[in-house]
C-alpha positions as CSV (number, residue, x, y, z in Angstrom):
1,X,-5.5,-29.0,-87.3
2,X,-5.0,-26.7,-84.6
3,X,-7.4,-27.7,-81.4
4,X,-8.0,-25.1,-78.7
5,X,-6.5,-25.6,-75.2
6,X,-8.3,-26.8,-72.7
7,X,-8.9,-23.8,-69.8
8,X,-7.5,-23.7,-66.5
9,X,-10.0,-21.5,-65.3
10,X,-11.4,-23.0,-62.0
11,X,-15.0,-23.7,-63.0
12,X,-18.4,-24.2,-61.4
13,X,-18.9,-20.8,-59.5
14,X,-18.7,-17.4,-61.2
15,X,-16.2,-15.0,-60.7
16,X,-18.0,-12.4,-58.6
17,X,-19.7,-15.2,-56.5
18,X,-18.4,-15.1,-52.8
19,X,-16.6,-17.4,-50.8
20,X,-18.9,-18.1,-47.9
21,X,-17.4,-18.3,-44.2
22,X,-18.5,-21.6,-42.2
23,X,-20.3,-19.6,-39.9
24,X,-22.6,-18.5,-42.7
25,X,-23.0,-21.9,-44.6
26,X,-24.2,-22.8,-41.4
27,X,-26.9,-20.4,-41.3
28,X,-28.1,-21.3,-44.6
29,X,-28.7,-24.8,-43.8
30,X,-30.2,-23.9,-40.4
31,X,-32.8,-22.0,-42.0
32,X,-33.8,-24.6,-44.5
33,X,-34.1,-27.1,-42.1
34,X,-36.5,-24.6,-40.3
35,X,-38.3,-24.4,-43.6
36,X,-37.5,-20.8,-44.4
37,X,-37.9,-19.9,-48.2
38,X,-35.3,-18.6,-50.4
39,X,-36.1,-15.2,-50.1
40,X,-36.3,-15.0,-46.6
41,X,-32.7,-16.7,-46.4
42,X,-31.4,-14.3,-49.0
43,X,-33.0,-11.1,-46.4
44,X,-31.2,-13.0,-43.5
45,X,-27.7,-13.2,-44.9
46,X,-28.1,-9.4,-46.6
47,X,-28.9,-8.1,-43.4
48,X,-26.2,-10.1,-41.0
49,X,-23.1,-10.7,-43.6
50,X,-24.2,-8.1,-46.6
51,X,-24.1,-11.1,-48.7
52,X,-26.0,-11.6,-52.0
53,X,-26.6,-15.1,-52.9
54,X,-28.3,-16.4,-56.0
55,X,-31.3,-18.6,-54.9
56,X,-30.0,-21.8,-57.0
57,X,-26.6,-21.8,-54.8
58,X,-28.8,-21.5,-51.2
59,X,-31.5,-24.5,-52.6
60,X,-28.3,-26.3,-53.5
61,X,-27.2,-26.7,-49.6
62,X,-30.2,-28.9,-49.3
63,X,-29.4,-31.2,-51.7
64,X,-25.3,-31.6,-51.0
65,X,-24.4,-34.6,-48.9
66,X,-22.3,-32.9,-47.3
67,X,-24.9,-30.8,-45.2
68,X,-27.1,-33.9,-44.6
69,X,-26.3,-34.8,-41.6
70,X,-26.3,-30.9,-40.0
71,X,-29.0,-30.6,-41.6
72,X,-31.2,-33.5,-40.6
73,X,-30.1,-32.4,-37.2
74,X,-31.0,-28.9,-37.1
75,X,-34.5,-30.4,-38.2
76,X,-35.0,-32.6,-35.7
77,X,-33.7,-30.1,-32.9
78,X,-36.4,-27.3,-34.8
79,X,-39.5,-29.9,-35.2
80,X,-38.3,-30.8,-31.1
81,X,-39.1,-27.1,-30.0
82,X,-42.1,-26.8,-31.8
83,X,-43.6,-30.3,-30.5
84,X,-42.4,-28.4,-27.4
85,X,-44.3,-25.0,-27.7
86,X,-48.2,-25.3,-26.4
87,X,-50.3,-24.9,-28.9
88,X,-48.2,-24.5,-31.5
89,X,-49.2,-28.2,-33.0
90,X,-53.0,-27.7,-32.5
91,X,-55.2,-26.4,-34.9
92,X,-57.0,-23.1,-33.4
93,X,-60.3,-21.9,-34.7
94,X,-60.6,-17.3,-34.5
């Protein structure tokens, strides 16, 4: 019985997917602690890097461990400006 090889192909990340730079994982996490969506992330990183991410691989920084702790802290520094801004916790009636 002849059984296939296994693959060596390095998997979890398709081919034409990019290697990010540091500079621009940290981006991405920045802007989902500062609740940015998706698309607005996606807009950010075309327009700075020219980078086209797929919108599963930018949610998945939220979840990875290893951003936790970046991200919890670019949270707390974002929700500390706001709580710092006049007005900007209050409800305003136009």
């Amino acid at each position: 019985m002849n059984l296939p090889t296994p693959s060596t192909k390095k998997v979890g990340r398709p081919a034409n997917s990019p290697e990010l730079l540091h500079e621009q994982k940290l981006l991405i996490v920045r802007l989902l602690a500062e609740f940015c969506n998706v698309p607005q992330i996606q807009a950010e990183l075309a327009e700075r890097y020219h980078v086209k991410l797929h919108p599963a691989t930018i949610r998945g920084y939220a979840d990875r461990k290893l951003w936790q702790t970046v991200f919890q802290r670019f949270r707390a520094e974002y929700l500390a400006k706001i709580a710092d801004t006049p007005l900007a916790h209050d409800r305003v009636r136009l």
